[in-house]
Backbone as CSV, one residue per row, in Angstrom:
resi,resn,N_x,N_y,N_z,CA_x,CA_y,CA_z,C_x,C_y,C_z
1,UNK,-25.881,-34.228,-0.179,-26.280,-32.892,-0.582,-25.221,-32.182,-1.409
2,UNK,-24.309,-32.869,-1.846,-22.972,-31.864,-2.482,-23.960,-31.635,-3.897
3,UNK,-24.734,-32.243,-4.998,-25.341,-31.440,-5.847,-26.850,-30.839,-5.636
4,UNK,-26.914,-30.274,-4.294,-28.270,-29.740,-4.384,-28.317,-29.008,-5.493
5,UNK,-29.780,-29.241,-5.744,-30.563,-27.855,-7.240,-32.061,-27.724,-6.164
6,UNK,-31.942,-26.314,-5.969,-33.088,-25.826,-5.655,-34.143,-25.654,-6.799
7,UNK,-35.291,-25.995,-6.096,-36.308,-25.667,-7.231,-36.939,-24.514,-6.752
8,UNK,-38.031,-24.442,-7.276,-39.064,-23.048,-7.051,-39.988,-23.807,-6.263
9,UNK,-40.251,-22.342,-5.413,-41.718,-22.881,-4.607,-41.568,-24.060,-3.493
10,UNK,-39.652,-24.220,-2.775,-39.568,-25.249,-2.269,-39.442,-24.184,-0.486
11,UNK,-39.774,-25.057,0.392,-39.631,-24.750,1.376,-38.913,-25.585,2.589
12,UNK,-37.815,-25.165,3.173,-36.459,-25.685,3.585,-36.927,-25.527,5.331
13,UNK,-36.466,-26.244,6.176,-36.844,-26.305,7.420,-35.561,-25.247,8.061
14,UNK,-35.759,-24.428,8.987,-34.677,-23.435,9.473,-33.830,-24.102,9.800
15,UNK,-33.940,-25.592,10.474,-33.119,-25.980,11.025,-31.789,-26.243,10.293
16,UNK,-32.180,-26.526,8.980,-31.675,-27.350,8.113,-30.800,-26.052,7.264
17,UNK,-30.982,-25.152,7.393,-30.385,-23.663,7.049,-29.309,-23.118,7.477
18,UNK,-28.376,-22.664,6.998,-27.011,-22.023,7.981,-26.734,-20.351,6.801
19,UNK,-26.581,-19.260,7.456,-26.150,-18.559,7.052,-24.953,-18.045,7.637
20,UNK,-23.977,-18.083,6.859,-22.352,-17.666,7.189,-22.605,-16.012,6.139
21,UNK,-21.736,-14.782,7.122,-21.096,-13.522,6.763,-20.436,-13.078,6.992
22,UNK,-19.558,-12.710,6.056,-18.236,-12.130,6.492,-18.240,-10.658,5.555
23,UNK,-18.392,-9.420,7.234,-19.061,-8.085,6.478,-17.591,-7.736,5.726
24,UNK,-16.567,-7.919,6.126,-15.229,-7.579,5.634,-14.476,-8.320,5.557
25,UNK,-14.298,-9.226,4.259,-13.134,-10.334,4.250,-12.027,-9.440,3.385
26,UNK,-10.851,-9.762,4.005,-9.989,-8.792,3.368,-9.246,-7.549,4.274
27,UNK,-9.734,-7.960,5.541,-9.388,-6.693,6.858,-7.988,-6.238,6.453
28,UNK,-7.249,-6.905,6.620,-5.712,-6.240,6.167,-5.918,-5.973,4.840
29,UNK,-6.221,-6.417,4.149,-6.278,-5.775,2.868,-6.347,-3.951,2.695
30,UNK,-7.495,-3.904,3.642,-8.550,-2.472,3.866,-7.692,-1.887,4.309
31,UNK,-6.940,-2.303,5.815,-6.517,-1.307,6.563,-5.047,-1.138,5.849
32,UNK,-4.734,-1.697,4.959,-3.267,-1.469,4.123,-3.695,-0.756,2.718
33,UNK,-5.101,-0.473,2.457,-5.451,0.448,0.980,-5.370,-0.965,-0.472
34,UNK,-5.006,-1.698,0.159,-5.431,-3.072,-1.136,-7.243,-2.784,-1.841
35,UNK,-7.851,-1.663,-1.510,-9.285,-1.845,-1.595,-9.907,-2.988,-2.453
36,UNK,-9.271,-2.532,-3.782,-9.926,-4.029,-4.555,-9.696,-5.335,-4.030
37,UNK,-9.164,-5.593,-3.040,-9.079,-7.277,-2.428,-10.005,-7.843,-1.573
38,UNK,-11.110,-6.573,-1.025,-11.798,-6.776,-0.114,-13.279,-6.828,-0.797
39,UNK,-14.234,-8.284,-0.109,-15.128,-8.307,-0.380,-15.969,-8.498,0.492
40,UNK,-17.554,-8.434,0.272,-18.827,-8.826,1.502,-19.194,-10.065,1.082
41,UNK,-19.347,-10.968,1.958,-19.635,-12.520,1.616,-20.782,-12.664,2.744
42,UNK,-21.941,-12.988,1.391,-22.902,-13.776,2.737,-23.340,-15.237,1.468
43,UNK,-23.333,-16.191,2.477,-23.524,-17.819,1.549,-24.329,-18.472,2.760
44,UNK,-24.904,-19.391,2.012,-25.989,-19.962,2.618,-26.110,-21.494,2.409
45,UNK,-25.805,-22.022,3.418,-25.683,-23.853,3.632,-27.228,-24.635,3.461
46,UNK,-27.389,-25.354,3.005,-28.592,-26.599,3.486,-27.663,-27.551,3.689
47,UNK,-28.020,-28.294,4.995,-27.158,-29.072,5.529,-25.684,-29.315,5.303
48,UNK,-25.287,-30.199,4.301,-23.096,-29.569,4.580,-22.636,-28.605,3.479
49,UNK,-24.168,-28.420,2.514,-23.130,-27.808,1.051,-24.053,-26.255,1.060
50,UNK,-23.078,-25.339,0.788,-23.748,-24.018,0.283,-24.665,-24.450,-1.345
51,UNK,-25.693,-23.808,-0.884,-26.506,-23.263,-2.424,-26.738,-21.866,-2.481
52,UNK,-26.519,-20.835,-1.586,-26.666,-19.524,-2.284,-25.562,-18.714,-1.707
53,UNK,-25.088,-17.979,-2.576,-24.239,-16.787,-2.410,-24.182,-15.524,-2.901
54,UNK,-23.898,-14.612,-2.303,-24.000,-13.197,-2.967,-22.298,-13.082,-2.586
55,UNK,-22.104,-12.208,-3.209,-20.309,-11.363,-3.366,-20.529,-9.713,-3.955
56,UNK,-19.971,-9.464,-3.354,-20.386,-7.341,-3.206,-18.515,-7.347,-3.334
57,UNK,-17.668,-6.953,-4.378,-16.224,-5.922,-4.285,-16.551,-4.676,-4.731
58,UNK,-16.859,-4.230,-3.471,-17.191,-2.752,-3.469,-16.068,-1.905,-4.259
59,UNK,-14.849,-2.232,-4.521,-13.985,-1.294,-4.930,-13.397,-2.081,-6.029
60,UNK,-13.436,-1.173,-7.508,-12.756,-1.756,-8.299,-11.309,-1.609,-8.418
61,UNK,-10.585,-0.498,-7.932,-9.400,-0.360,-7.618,-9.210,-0.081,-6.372
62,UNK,-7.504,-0.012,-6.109,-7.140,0.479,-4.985,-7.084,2.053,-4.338
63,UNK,-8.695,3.106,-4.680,-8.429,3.761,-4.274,-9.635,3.965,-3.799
64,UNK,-10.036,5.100,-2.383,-11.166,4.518,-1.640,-12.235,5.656,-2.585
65,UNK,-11.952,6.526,-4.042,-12.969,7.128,-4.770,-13.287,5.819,-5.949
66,UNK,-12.668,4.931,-6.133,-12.258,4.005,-6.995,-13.631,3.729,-7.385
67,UNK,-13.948,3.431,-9.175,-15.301,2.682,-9.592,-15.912,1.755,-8.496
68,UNK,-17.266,1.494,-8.969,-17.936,0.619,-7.748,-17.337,-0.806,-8.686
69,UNK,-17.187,-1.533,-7.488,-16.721,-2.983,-8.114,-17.760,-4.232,-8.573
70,UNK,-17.296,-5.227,-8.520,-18.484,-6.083,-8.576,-19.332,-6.808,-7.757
71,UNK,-20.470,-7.211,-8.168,-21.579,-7.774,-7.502,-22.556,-9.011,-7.826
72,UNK,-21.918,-10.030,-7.585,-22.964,-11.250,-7.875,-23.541,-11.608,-7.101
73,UNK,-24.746,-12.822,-7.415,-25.081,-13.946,-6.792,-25.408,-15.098,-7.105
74,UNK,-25.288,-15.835,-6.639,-25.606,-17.114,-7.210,-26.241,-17.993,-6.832
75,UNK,-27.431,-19.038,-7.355,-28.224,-20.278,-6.340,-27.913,-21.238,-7.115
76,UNK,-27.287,-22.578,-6.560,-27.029,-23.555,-7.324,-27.932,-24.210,-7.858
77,UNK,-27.902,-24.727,-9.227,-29.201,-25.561,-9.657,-30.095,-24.172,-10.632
78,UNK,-29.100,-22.783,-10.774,-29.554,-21.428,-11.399,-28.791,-20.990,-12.025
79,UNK,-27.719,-21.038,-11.490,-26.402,-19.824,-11.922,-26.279,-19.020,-11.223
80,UNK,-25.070,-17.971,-12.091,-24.701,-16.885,-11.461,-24.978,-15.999,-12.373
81,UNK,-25.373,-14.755,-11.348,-25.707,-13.174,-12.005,-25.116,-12.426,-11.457
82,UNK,-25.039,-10.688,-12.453,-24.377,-9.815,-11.924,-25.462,-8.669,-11.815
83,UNK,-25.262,-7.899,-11.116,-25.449,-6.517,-10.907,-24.965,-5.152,-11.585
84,UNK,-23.418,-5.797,-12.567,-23.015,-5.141,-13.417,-23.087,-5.571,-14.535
85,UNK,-23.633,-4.816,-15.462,-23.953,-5.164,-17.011,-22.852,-5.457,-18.112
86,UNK,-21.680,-4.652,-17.389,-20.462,-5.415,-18.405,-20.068,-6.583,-18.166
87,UNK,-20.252,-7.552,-17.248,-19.569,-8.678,-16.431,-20.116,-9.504,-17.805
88,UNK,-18.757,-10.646,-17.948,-19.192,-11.735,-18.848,-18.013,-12.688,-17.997
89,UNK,-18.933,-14.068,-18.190,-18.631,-15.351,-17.877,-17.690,-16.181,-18.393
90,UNK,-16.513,-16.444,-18.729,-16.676,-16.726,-19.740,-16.676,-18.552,-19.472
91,UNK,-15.983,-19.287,-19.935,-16.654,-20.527,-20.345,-14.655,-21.292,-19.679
92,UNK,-14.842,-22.098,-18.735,-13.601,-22.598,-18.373,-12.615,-22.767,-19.486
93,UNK,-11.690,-22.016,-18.413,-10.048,-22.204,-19.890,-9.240,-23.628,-19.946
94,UNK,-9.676,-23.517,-21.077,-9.268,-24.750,-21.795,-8.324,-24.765,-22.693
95,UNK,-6.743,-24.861,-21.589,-5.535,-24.957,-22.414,-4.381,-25.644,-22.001
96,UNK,-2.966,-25.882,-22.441,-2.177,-26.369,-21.713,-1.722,-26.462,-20.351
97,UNK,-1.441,-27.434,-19.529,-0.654,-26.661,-18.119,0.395,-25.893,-18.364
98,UNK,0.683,-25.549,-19.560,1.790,-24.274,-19.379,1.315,-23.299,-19.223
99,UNK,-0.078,-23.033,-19.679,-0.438,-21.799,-19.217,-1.295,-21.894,-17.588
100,UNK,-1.143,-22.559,-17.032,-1.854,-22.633,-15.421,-1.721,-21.404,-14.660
101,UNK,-2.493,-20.912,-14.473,-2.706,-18.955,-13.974,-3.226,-19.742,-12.520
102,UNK,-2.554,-19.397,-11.360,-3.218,-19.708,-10.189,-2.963,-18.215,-9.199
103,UNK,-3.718,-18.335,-8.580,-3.722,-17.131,-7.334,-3.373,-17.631,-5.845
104,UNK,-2.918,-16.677,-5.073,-2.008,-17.173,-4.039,-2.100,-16.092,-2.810
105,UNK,-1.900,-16.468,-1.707,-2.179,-15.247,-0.658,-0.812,-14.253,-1.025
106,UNK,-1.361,-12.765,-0.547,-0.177,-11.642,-0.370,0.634,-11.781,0.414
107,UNK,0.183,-12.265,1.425,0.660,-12.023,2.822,1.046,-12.915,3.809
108,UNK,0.565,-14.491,3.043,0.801,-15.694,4.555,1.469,-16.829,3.670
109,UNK,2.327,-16.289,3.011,3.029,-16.945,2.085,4.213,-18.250,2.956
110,UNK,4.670,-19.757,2.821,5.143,-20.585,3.482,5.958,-20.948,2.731
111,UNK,7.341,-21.984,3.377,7.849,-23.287,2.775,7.052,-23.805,1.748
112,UNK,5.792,-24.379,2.712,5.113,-25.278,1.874,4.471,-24.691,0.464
113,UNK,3.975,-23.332,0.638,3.210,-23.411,-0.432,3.956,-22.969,-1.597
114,UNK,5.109,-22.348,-0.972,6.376,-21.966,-2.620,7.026,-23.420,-2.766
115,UNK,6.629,-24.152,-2.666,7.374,-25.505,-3.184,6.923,-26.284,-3.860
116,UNK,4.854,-26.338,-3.802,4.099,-26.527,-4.256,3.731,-25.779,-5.178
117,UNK,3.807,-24.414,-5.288,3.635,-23.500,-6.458,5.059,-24.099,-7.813
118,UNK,6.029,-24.028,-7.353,7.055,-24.363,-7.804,7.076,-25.971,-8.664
119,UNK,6.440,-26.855,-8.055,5.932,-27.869,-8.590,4.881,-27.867,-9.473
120,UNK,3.575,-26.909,-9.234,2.753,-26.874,-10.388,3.504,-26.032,-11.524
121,UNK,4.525,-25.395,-11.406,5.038,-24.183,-12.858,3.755,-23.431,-13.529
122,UNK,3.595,-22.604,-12.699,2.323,-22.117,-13.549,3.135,-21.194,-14.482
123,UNK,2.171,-20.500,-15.646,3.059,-19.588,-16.215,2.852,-18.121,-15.265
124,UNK,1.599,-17.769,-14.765,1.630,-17.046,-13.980,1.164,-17.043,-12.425
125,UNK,1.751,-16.364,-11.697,1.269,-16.001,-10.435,0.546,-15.168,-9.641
126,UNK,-0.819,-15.222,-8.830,-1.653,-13.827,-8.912,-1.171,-13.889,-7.604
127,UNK,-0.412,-12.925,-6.255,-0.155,-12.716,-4.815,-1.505,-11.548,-4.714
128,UNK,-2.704,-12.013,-3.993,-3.200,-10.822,-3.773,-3.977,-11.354,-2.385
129,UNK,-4.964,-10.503,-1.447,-5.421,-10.785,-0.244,-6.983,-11.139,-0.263
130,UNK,-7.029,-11.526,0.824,-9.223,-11.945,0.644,-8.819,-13.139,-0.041
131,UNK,-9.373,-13.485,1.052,-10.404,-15.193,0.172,-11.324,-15.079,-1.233
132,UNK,-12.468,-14.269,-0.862,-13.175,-13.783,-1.685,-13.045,-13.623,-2.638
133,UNK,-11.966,-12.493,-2.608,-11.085,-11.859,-3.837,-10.592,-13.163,-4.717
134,UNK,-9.902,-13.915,-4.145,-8.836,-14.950,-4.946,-9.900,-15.905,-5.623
135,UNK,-11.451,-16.084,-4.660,-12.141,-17.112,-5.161,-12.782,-16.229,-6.619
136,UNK,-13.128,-14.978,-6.415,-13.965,-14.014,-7.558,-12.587,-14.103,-9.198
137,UNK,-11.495,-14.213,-8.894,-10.353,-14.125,-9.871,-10.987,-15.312,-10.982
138,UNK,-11.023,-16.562,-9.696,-11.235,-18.147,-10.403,-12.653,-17.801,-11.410
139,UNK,-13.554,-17.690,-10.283,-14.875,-17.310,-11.137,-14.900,-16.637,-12.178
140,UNK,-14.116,-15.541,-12.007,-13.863,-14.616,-13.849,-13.391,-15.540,-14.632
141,UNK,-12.874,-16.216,-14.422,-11.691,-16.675,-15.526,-10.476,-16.104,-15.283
142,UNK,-10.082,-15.246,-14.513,-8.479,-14.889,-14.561,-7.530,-15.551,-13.977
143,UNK,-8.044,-16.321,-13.475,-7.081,-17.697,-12.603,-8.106,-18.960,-13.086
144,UNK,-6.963,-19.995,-12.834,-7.695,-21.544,-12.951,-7.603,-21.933,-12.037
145,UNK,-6.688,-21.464,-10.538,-7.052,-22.272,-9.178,-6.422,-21.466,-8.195
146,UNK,-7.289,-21.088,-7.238,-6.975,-20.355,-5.571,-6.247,-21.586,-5.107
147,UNK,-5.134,-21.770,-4.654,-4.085,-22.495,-3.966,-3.438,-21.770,-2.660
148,UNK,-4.292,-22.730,-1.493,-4.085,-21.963,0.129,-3.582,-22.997,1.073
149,UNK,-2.574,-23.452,1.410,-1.764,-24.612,1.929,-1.544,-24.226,3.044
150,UNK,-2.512,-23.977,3.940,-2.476,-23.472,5.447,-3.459,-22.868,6.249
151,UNK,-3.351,-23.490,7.203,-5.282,-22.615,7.981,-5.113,-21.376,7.933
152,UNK,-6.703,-21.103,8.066,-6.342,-19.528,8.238,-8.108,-19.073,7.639
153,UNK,-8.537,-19.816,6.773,-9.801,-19.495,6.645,-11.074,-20.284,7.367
154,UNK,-12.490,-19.070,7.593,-13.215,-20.208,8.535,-14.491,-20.201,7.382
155,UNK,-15.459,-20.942,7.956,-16.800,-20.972,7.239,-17.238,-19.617,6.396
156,UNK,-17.085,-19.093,7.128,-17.976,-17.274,6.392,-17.102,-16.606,5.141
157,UNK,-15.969,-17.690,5.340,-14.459,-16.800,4.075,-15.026,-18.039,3.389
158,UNK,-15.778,-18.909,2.896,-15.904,-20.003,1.650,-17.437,-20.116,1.529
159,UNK,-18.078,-19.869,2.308,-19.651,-20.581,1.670,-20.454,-19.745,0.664
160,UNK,-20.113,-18.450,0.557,-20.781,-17.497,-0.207,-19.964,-18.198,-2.018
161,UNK,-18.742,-17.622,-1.715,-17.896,-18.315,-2.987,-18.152,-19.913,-3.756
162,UNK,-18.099,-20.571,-2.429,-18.419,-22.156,-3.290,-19.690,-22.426,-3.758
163,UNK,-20.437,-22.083,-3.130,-21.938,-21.344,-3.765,-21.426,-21.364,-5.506
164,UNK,-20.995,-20.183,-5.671,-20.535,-19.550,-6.794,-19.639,-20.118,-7.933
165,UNK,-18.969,-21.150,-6.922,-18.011,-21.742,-8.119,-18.803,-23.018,-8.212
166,UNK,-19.557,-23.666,-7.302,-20.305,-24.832,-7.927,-21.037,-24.568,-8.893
167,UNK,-21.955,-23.514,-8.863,-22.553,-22.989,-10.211,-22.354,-23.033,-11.363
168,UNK,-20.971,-22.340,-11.383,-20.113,-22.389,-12.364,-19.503,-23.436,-12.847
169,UNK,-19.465,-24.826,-12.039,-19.099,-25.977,-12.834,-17.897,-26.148,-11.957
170,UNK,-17.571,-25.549,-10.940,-15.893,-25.378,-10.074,-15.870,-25.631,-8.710
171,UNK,-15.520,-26.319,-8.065,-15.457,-26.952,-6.863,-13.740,-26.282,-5.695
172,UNK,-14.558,-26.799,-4.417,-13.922,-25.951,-3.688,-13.454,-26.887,-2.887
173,UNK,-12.218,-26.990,-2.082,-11.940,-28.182,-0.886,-10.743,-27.969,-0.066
174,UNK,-10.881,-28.599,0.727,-9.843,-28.459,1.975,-8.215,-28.958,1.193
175,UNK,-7.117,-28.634,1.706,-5.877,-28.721,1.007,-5.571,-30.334,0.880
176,UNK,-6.500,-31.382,1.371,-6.260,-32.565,1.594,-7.541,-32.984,0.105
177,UNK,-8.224,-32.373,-0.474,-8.982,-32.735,-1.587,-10.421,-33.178,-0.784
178,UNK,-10.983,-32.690,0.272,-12.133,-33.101,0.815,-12.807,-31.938,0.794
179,UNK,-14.233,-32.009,0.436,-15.652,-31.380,0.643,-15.163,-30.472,1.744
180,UNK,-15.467,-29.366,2.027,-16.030,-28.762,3.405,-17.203,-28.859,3.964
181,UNK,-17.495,-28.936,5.438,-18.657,-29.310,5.757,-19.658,-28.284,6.488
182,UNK,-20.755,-27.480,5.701,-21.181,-26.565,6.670,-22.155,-26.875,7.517
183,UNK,-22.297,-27.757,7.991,-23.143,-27.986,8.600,-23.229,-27.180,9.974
184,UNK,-24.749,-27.274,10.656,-24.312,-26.776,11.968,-23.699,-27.597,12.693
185,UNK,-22.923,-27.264,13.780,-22.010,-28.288,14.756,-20.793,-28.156,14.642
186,UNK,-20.348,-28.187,12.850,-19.206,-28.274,12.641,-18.385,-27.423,13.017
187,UNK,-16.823,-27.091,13.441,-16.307,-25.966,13.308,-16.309,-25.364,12.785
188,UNK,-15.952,-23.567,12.890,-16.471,-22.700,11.452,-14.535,-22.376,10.843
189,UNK,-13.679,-23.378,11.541,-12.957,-23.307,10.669,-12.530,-24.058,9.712
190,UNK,-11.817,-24.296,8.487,-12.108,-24.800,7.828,-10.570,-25.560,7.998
């Protein structure tokens, strides 16, 4: 099931259904005024792979009068849409690894993963919070890769997003280069 394409007019057995939500990914984010880092994630499994996701960043900046932020969704085998009329897609960046733009947690920063950052040389570095957030950067185009070298996220912080980046042509995986599995049964951490 890793390339499901839904068609029209298809009808899916409940069993075979998983919905993961996460009403606030980004909690520290919120309760520290990061507003723009925090997003609503609801994604939706058929057996191990998400095909639908929505993403709500209610706040375009960090202030709680701040513009309304953005709002997609996406069904694989469709694309992705917005809710805001300025949003454009643009088309994967296609340039040297000197320019490698990756995003990185604010806050659960390690050994491991500054050594590994340090090894890729990106030219830039994005430190910001939310899963969500870091996965919505990739999806714009403002990063070429969320890099997270440590547990800490469960099912409801990735299925809405990978939804979103499979769409987009962009794949999502555990720090070892494997699929995640949503199935039911599985743990919901990742």
């Amino acid at each position: 099931l890793s390339n499901v394409s839904i068609t029209t007019n298809t009808i899916y057995p409940m069993e075979e259904l998983t919905v993961y939500i996460d009403p606030i990914d980004g909690t520290k984010e919120f309760t520290e005024g990061f507003f723009s880092n925090v997003t609503i994630l609801i994604g939706i499994a058929l057996g191990s792979a998400p095909i639908a996701g929505v993403v709500l960043a209610p706040w375009k900046e960090d202030r709680r009068d701040s513009p309304k932020g953005l709002f997609l969704w996406g069904l694989v085998g469709h694309g992705v849409e917005s809710l805001n009329r300025d949003v454009a897609f643009p088309q994967p960046r296609n340039h040297p690894d000197s320019e490698l733009v990756i995003t990185v947690t604010r806050s659960h920063s390690n050994e491991r993963l500054e050594a590994d950052i340090n090894k890729l040389q990106p030219s830039k570095v994005i430190r910001v919070g939310g899963c969500g957030y870091k996965c919505l950067l990739v999806i714009q185009g403002i990063a070429d890769v969320y890099f997270f070298k440590s547990r800490g996220t469960s099912k409801w912080d990735t299925c809405a997003v990978e939804a979103l980046l499979t769409c987009k042509g962009g794949t999502l995986t555990d720090f070892e280069g494997k699929k995640l599995n949503y199935s039911r049964g599985q743990p919901i951490a990742n």
